[in-house]
N, C-alpha and C positions, 0 to 999 in steps of 0.2 A: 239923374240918379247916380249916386256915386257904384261903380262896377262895382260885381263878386270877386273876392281876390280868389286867384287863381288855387287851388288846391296843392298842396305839393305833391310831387308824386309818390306812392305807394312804395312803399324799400322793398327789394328783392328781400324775400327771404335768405337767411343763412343758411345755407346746406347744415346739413349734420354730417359730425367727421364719420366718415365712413369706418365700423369698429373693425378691430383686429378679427382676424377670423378666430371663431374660437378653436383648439384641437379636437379633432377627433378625438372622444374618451380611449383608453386600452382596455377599459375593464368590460365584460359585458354578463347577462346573465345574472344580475344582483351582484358581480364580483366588485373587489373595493381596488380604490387604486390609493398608490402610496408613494412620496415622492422622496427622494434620497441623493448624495453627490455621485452614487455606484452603486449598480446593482455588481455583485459577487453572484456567480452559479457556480455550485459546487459547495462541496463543504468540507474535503480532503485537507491533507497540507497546503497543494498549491492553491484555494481558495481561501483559507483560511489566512497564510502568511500575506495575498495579495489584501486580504482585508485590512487586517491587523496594520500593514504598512500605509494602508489610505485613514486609520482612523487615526494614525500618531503624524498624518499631515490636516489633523484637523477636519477630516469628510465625514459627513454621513451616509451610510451602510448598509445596505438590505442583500443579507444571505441569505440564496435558498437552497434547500438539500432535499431533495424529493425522498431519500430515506428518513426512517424515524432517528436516525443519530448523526452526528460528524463522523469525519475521520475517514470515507470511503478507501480505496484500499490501501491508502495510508498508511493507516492503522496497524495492516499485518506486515508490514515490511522490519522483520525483526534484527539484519543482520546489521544495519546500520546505516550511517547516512556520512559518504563521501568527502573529503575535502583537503587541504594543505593547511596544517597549522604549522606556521612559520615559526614560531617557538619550540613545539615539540617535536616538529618533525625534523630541525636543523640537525641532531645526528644521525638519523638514520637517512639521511640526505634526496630526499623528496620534496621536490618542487613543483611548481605552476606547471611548468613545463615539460615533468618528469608526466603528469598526471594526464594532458594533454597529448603527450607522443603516448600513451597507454589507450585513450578515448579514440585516437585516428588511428593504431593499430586495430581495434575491436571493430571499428566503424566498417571495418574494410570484410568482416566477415570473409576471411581469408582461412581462417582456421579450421571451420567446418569443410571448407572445401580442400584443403590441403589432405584432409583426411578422408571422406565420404564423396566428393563433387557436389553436394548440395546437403542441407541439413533437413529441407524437406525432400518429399518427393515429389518435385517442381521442375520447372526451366530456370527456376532462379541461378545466375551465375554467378559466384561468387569468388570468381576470379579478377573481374573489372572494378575498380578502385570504385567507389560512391562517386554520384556528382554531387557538385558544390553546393548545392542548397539540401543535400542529405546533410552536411556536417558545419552548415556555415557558422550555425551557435556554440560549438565546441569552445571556440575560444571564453564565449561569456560565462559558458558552466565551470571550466576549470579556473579561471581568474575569480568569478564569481563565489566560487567555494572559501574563499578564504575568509570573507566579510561576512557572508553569511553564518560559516561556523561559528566565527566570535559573538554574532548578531545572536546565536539561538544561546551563547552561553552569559552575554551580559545584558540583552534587552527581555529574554524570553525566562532568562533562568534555568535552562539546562543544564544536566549533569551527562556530561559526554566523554569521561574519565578512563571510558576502555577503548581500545583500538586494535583492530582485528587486520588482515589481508587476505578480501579476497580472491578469484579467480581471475584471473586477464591482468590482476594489478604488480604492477615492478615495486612497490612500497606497502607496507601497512597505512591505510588512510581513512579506513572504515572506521567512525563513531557511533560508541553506541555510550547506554549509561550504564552504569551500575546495578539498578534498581529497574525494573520493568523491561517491556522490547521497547526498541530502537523506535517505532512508528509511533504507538501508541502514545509514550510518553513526551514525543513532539509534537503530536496531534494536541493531545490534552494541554498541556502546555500554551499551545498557542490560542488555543480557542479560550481558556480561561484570561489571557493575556487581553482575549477580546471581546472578551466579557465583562470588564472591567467598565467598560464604556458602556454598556445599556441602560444604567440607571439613567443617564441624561439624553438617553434617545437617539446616541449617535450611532447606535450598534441594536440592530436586529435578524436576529435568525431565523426563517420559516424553516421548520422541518415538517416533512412529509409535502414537500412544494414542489411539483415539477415544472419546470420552465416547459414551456411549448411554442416561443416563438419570439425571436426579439425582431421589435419593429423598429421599423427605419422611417424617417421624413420625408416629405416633398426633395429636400435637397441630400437624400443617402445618408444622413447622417443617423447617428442611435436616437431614439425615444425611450427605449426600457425596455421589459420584459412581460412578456403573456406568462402566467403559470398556474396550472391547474390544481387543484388540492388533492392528496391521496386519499383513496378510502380506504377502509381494511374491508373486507368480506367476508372473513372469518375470524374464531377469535384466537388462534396461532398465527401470528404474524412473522413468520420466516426470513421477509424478505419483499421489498416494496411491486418486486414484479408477479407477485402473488395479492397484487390489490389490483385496483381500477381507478383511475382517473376521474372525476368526476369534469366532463368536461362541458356539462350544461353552463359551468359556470369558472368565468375566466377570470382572473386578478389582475393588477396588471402594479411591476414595482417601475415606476417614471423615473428614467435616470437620463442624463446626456452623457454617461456611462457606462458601455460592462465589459466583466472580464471574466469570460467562460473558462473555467477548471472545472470540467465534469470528467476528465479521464478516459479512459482508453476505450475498447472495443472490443475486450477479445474473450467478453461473453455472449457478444450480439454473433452466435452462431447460427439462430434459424431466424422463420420469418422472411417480408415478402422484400422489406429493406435493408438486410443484414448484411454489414460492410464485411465480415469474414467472409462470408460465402462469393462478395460480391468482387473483391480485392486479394483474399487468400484462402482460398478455398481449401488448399490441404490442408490448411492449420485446423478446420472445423472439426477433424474427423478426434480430435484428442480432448483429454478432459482440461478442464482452467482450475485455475487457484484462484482466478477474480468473482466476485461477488457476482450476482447473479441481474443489479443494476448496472451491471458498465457495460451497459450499448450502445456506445456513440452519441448521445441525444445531444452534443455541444459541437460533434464532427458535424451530425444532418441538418444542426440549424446555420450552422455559419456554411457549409457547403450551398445550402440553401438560396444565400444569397448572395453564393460568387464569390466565393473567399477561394483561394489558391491551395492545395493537395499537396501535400508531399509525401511520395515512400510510402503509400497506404499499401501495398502488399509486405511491407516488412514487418512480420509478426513473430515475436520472438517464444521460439520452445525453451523453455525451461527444463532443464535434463530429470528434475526432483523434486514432481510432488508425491505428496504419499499415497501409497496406498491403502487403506483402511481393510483391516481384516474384516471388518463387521460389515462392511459395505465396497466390496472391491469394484464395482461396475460404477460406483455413483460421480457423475459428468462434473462434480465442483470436490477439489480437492484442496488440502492442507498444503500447503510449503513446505518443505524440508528446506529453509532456511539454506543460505550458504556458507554460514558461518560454520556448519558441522564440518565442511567439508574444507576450509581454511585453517581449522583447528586440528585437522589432521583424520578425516572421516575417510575413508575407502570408500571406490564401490567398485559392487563385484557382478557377473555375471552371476548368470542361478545356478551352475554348476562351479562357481567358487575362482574365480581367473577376473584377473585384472586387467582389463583394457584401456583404460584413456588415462591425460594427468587430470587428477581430480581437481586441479587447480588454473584447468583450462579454459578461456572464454566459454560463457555458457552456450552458443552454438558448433563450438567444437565438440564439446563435453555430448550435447544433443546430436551431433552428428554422427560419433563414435557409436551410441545408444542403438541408432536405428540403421547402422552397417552391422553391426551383430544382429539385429532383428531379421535383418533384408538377407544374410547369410544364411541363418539358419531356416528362411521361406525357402531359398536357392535349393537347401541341403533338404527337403522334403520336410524339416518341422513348421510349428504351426506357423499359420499366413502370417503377415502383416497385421496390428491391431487386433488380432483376435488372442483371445486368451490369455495366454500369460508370456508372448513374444513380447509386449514392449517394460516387463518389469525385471529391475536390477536389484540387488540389495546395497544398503548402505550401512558400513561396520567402521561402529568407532571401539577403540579401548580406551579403558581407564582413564589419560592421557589428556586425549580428546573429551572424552566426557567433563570433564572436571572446566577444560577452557571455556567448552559451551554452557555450562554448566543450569543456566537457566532455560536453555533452547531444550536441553534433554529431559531436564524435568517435568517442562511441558509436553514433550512431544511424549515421554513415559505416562504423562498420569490422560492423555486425550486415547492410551493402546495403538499408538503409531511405532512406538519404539521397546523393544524389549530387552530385559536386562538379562544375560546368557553368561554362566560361568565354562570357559574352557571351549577349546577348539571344536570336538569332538559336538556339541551340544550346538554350537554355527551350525556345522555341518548336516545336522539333524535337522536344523532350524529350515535349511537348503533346501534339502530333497522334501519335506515339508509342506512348508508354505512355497517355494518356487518350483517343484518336480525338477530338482537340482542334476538328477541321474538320467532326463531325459532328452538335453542341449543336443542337436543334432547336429549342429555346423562344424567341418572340418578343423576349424581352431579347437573346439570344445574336444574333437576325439584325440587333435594331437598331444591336447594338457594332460588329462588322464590318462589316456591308454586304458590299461586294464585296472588299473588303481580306483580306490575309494572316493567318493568327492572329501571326505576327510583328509586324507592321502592329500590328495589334489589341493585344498584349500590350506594343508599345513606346508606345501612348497611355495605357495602363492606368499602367502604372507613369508615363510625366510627370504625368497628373493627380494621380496620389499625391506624388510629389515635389512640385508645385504645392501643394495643400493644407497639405501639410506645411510650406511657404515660408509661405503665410498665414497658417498657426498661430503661427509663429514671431512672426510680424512685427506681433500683434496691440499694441492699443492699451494693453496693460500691466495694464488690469482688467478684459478677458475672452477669453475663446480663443474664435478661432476655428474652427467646427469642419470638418470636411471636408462638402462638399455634397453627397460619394454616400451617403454612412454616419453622417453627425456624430460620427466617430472624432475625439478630442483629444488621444491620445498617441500622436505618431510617433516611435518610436522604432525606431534604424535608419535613418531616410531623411537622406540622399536614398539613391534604387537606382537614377538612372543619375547620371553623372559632373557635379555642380553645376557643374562650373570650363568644361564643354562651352558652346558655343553650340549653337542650333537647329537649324544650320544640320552641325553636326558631330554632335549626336545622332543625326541619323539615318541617320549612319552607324558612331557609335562601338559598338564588340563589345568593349570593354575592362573589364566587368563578370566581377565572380566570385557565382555563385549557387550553394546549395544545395537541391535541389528534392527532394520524395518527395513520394507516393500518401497519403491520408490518406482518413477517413469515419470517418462516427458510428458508435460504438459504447456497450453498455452498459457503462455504467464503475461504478456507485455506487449503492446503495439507502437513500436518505433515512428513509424507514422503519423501524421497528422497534419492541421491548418498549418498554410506558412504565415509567419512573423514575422516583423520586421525587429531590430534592435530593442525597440520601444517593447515590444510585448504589440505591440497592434496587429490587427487581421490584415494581411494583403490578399487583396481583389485577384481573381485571375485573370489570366490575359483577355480574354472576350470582355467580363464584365469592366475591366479597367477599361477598355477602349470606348466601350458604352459611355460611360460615365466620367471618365474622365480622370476618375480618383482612383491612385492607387493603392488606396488601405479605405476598409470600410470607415468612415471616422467614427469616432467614440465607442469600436468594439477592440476587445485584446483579448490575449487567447494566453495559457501558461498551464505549466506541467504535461501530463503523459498527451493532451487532446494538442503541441503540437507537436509541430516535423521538424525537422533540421537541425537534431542534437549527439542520435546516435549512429545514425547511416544504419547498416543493417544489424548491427548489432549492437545490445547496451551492457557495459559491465556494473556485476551487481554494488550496490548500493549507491548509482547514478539515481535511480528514481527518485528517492529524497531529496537530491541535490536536484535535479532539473527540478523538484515543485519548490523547493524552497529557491533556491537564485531566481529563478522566470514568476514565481508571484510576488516577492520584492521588486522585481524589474519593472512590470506591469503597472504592482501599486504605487509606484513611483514616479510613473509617468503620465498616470492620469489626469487632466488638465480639471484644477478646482478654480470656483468662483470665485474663493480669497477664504483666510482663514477665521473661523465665527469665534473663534478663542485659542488659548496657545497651545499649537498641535505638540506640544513635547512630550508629553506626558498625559494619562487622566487626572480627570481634576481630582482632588481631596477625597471627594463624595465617593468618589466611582473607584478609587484606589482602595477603599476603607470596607466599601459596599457590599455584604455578602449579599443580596438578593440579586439575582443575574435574571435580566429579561428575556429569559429565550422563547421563542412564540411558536405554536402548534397548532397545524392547521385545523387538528382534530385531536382529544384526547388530551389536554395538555397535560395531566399529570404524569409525573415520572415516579415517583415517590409516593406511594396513600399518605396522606396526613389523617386518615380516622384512626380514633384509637381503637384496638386489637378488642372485641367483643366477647373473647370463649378465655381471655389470660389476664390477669391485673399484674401489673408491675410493681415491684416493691419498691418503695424508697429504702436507702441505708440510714442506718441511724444519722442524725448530724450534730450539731454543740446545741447546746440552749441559745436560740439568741439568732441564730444563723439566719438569713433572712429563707423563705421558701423557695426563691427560684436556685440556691445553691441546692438543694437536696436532687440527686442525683441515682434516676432509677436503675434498678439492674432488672437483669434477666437471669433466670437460674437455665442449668443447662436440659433440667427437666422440662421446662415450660419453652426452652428453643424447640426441643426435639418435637412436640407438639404441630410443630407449623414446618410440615416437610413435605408438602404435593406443592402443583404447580396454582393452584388456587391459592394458597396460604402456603408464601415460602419465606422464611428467616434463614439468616445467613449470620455466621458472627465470624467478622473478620480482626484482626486483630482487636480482640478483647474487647468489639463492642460488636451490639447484633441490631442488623437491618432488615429491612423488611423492602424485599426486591419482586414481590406478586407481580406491580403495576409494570416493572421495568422488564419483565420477560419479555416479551415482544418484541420491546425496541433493542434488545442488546445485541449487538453486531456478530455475534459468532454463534446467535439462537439460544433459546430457553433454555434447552440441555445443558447447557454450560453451567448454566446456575443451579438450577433442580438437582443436579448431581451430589451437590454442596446442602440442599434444602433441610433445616434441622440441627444444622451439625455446623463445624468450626470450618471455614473452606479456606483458612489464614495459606497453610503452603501452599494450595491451588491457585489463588487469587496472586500471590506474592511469586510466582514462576511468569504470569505478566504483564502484571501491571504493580503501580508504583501504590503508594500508599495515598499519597495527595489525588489518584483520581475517584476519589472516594468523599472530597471535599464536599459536592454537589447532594448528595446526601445526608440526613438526619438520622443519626443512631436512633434504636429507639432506648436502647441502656446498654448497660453494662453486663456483660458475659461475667456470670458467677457459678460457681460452685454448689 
């Protein structure tokens, strides 16, 4: 029989490729995840301008702003934003360099101590020069400043037309515009600049989003961001740490990107994690001018995982926020601006005496402040912080008012600033509102004597006027400086009438002054993550030795959240400039996948595009779109023929005044009236601001600061009539 042929043998099966693992999801909780070439935290300037620079290389964008608006305190930074323009500033002979040896004087906080031995009441010394990595960024901020100015006036379209000098500065270099404050209308500015990009999905914005956590891979590098949604809890929304987190449910934006600009810290006063109390604890004991959000939440997370510290006890006093008559104890104060005092603003002791040059670093300025406070505890008046020991008054004249001229009108119509005709009537103002007749410190008895604070305050001011004659009348190659202060820019004087005789001074009351309540408060935290050139996170020593990397990869850090730009002190209008140079740096450095289309510009669509995608976690309307239920709107007549979407309603001014609570509030700002109910809430300086105006024409209120284009994002509902 012919044999069975042998069978062949069975084939090994083919293994199956073993699959990629899949990731871990970020989101949990029902939260959604979103994928992007950079998450952005923050929504200030320096978040904004780092955006803005990643979407014109072509990336895609995921902001998140755990406030209900942009602009964190950005926003209020009125006196302007720093810089060398090599054009204008070539005759008044300011340079790179000029700006630079002005940044490493200040840095060295030498001024406060030259004067007080410490500007708190600390161990800080401030006789020992900064170390290197307090001031290693200097060079990039002062070279930096000059690309970026032109950057905010030809890519962003700024008007930056006025130019101030303030305190610590050897040059005028301060910019501001025209039209609105300094902050606000670069804020705005920028954020519409990047807005421009959301029709096509390259640009979005979470507001009310707090970050809570960037995760890092197996190999340390970034994944993205955790961030929890805000909830309101009631229905006055002041302020996002007056809500709750919802933290059942986590989001999460996937990036191999971020670049934390959440800002400083020197709200985060109480609490079990609070880097004041835990870094600089004297600075706790004074009121802030920052928002009641800037607690560190970009410092705790990148500390978190091992990022490197720099200078977190350097927390800068501010010699001048205001004090509000209506609420003198309340822990969040106004800015008086530096510009008042560049413009030629005084400030005086409560019994009417000049102590510091008002044109001094602002920790000298603060350090003078609390040597008269600490004198006058010595001399048996009131303690330290209590009462009325840390307030100064701030008096400009006519002069000065007029330079500032939009800073005053604002700060006149919020009742921070009061307008006083004549010496006599300050003086009143003194014993008053400051118990001017009560200054117990031996300077105070030597000024007076037996004399009036009137008396007292009309010698103050001719020796200042006097000085200021000297300075003038110097020999051509050096100034003379003043003999109480060695102040050399008077600007502003004279403040009584030069055309007066001696013998008419001291009788003349034909002066116009401006006077408010003023005291140090925490304004700034110099401190922060260190950074490398790039804008990237550096690792600290433990965790670099671990790991091996010296920079977390794919995180950057920029504006007030890092270190190593001011040493221990910043002069004013540095903050603009460090957000804007350090989130151009950043967003410039971020490593993209390649470009999906030509990063030069937006496209057509997105240039043209008024619908702006900005996204809310909660809430999304800003504006009601329902029509008004209790008022009909007229149309004006229009031709025969004209089509219907031309006819254009108005509002009469009877049917404004109609809608003036905070339930139903109309506002008519330049000759057309809005309907701002939905937006009280989210408006960054509180509903009052606006309700004030409710009813009625709030055109001079709104226009002291802000511009008229940040009004774009809104829909008239007509026309202000008669």
């Amino acid at each position: 029989p012919t044999p069975e042929p042998t069978p062949d043998p069975t084939p090994e099966p083919t293994p199956e490729p073993t699959p990629a693992p899949t990731p871990t999801p970020l989101a949990s909780g029902g939260g959604v995840e979103e994928h992007a070439d950079a998450v952005v935290v923050g929504g200030g300037l320096a978040g904004l301008t780092a955006a803005l620079t990643l979407l014109d290389r072509g990336a895609r964008v995921i902001l998140l702003e755990k406030e209900p608006y942009a602009g964190g305190n950005s926003q209020w930074a009125s006196s302007g934003i720093n810089g060398v323009d090599p054009l204008s500033d070539a005759s008044t002979g300011d340079s790179v360099a000029a700006f630079r040896e002005d940044c490493e004087k200040s840095s060295k906080g030498a001024g406060a101590g030259a004067a007080t031995g410490a500007t708190l009441e600390s161990s800080i010394s401030f006789d020992a020069p900064p170390a290197p990595e307090s001031v290693e960024h200097i060079p990039a901020l002062t070279e930096g400043s000059v690309e970026t100015l032109e950057w905010f006036k030809t890519r962003v379209g700024v008007d930056l037309s006025l130019v101030g000098q303030l305190g610590g500065h050897s040059h005028a270099r301060t910019h501001r515009p025209a039209s609105g404050m300094a902050g606000s209308v670069l804020v705005t500015s920028v954020q519409k600049a990047c807005e421009k990009y959301a029709t096509s999905g390259f640009f979005v914005m979470k507001k009310r989003a707090r970050a809570t956590e960037i995760v890092l891979g197996a190999d340390g590098a970034v994944r993205g961001v955790r961030w929890s949604p805000v909830t309101k809890t009631n229905a006055a929304f002041p302020n996002v740490t007056d809500v709750h987190d919802d933290v059942t449910v986590l989001n999460a934006a996937v990036a191999p990107a971020v670049i934390l600009a959440t800002g400083g810290f020197a709200a985060d006063g109480s609490g079990p994690d609070s880097l004041l109390r835990a870094h600089a604890p004297a600075s706790a004991s004074f009121a802030t001018t920052n928002t009641k959000g800037t607690t560190g939440d970009g410092h705790k997370m990148a500390l978190s995982l091992g990022a490197a510290a720099v200078d977190m006890d350097n927390v800068q006093i501010h010699p001048t926020g205001f004090v509000d008559p209506k609420d003198p104890t309340a822990k969040t104060k106004t800015l008086a601006a530096e510009i008042l005092r560049g413009a030629g603003g005084l400030l005086l002791t409560r019994d009417g005496r000049r102590f510091a040059d008002e044109l001094g670093t602002r920790d000298y300025v603060s350090g003078r402040m609390l040597a008269e406070a600490r004198a006058e505890a010595e001399a048996g008046g009131e303690p330290m912080h209590e009462g009325l020991s840390l307030e100064f008054a701030l008096v400009l004249n006519e002069k000065a008012a007029a330079e500032a001229e939009k800073h005053v009108a604002l700060y006149v119509s919020k009742g921070l600033l009061f307008k006083l005709e004549g010496v006599a009537r300050v003086a009143s103002w003194l014993k008053r509102e400051l118990g001017g007749a009560r200054v117990a410190n031996a300077a105070a008895r030597a000024h007076r004597g037996k004399r009036t604070v009137e008396a007292a305050l009309r010698d103050t001011l001719r020796a200042y006027d006097a000085a200021a004659a000297a300075s003038a009348n110097g020999n051509g190659t050096s100034v003379v400086p003043c003999p109480l202060t060695n102040k050399t820019n008077f600007n502003g004087a004279p403040f009584l009438s030069e055309r007066s005789s001696p013998e008419r001074l001291a009788t003349f009351s034909g002066e116009t002054f401006y006077v408010g309540r003023v005291t140090p408060v925490t304004h700034y935290t110099m401190g922060g993550v260190r950074v490398d050139g790039d804008g990237r996170v550096v690792r600290n020593k433990a965790r670099a030795a671990k790991t091996g990397q010296s920079v977390v990869p794919g995180l950057f850090a920029a504006g007030e959240l890092i270190g190593g730009v001011h040493g221990k002190n910043r002069l004013g209008g540095n903050a603009l400039t460090e957000c804007a140079v350090f989130g151009r740096r950043a967003g410039a450095a971020v490593p993209l996948p390649g470009q999906a289309r030509d990063p030069s510009k937006p496209t057509d669509e997105e240039e043209s595009s008024v619908d702006v995608r900005t996204e809310y976690t909660i809430d999304d309307d800003v504006v009601s779109d329902k029509e008004p239920e209790d008022v009909s709107l007229r149309n004006e007549d229009v031709a025969d023929g004209e089509p219907p979407d031309a006819r254009r309603a108005t509002v009469t001014r009877a049917e404004l005044a109609k809608h003036a609570s905070e339930t139903d509030c109309w506002v008519a700002l330049y000759g057309e009236v809005y309907d701002f109910t939905d937006f009280l809430e989210d408006h960054p300086a509180g509903a009052e601001a606006i309700t004030r105006f409710a009813g009625t024409d709030g055109t001079k209120g709104f226009d002291a600061v802000h511009s008229p284009g940040m009004l774009e994002e809104f829909e008239a509902l007509g026309t202000l009539v008669d």
